[in-house]
Phi, psi and omega in degrees: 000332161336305195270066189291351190263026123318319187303161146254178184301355175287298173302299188308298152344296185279353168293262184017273194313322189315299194314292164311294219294319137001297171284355181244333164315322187232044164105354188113174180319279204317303150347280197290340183251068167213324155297332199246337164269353175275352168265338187271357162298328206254143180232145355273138197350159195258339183278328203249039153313118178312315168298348210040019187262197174175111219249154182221179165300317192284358232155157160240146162288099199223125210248161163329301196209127147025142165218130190290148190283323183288010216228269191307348177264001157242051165237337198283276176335327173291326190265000188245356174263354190281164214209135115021291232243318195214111179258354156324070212297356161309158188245183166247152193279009161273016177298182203257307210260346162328340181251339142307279177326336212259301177308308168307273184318339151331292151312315167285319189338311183275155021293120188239117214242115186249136165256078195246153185266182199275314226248154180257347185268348169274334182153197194229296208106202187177162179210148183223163186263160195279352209194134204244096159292149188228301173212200174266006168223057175204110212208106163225158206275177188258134134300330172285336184302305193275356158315295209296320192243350183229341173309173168282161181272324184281348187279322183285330165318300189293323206272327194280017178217018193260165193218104193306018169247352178298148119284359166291331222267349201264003201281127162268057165298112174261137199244144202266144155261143201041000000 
């Protein structure tokens, strides 16, 4: 989701709608990239919290389980080898790193990410999962997991304002993750 002018427009859309209906759960457009610059604020990442919480103005952010630093720097690496063609985040098993990797998604898999707000007139919240497992060598990331914690603000910017008759949305810039 990093690379959105990759998507076509059919994915971009459905990013989209996914996205507003999201944003709306918790107060609007505004809410949600106020939520979302309040995490690329924070240092040290917001994923390796001890607490697994994560406190915003509005709300909190609250996960399954730890999620370990060496665990989120090969997961950053896993997310910067996937392609277009092949969005998998699995190695193959003659890989070096396979049995890391293997581990990592192991470890990470069940994480489940809930978002609820302090106030009930700000929203009801909502919740995604970190990672769409497919099989035991087929491992792909949630698209809101990678908005919410490794996109850029402005790439959420594009998807939440895009409009398949724009030619802006088309620019080929590519944004690095973590």
């Amino acid at each position: 989701m990093c690379h959105f002018h990759k998507l076509s427009d059919d994915e971009k859309i459905l990013l989209r709608d996914q996205l507003l209906a999201y944003a709306a759960l918790i107060g609007g457009k505004n809410s949600l990239l106020k939520l979302l610059e309040t995490i690329r604020n924070t240092s040290p990442h917001p994923l390796i919290s001890k607490t697994a919480l994560f406190r915003f103005p509005k709300g909190l952010i609250k996960w399954s389980k730890n999620v370990h630093r060496d665990n989120l720097s090969l997961l950053s690496m896993r997310m910067n080898a996937r392609t277009k063609e092949n969005p998998n985040l699995m190695v193959s098993k003659e890989d070096k790193s396979y049995k890391n990797v293997a581990n990592m998604l192991r470890s990470l898999g069940p994480l489940t990410f809930t978002v609820a707000m302090n106030k009930e007139e700000d929203g009801t919240g909502f919740t995604f999962k970190a990672f769409d497992i497919i099989d035991s060598d087929t491992t792909v990331m949630d698209s809101m997991f990678e908005l919410f914690f490794f996109c850029s603000v402005s790439i959420t910017k594009k998807i939440l304002n895009f409009n398949p008759s724009s030619t802006e949305d088309t620019d080929s810039e590519d944004d690095e993750v973590l």
